[in-house]
N, C-alpha and C positions, 0 to 999 in steps of 0.2 A: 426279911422284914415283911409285915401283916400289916396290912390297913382295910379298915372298915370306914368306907367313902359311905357318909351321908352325904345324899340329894346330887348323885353321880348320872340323875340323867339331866340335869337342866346344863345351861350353856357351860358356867361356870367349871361343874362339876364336872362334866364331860372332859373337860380339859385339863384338870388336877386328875382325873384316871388316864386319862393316856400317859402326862409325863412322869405319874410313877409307874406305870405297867414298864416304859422304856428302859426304868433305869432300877428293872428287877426285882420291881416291890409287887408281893401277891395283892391283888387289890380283891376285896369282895365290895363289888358295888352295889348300892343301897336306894330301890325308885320306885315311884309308887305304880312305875309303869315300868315295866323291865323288857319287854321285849328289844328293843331297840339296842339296849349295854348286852343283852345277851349275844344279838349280831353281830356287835364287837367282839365276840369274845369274851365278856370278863362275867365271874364268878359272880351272880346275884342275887339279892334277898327283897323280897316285895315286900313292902308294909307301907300305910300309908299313915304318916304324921296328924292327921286327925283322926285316928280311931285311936281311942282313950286308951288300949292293949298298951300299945307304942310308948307311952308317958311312963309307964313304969321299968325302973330298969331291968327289972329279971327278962322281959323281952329281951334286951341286948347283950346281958349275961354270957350266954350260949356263945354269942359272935363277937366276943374278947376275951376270949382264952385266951392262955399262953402267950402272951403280951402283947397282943393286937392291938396298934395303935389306931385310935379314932380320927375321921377329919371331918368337919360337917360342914357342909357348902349346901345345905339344904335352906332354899327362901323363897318366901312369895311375893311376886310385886302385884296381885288382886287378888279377891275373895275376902269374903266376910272377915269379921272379927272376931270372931270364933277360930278359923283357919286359921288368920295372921299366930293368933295366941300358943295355937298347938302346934305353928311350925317352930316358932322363934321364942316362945317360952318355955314349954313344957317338953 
């Protein structure tokens, strides 16, 4: 099994990629800051939820092939309203 973890570097996320890495799921983890999941180990894609690229889906096309399953645990608790819109809306 394939999973494409959005917002795998905040607390949340951190911890839904570890307990599917344990139990054999390939995770490619998804942050707008990726160094830190790369030091874990796990497979990463930089983009950041408010650059308008991100909002369409032919960006994530690519990284759900072959029946990659999605998980999104990407959210903001500050920033503008703008931000809020493009993590948790768009």
């Amino acid at each position: 099994m394939k999973v494409l973890l959005i917002g795998a570097d905040g607390f949340i996320g951190r911890h839904i990629a570890y307990d599917l890495k344990s139990r054999g799921v390939t995770v490619l983890a998804h942050g707008r800051r990726t160094s830190r999941l790369d030091q874990m180990g796990f497979t990463t894609l930089e983009a950041d939820l408010a650059d308008p690229k991100t909002h369409d889906p032919q960006f994530w096309a690519p990284h759900l092939a072959d029946g990659t399953s999605l998980v999104d645990a990407a959210g903001r608790l500050t920033g503008s309203e703008a931000a809020f819109a493009a993590v948790h809306e768009h």
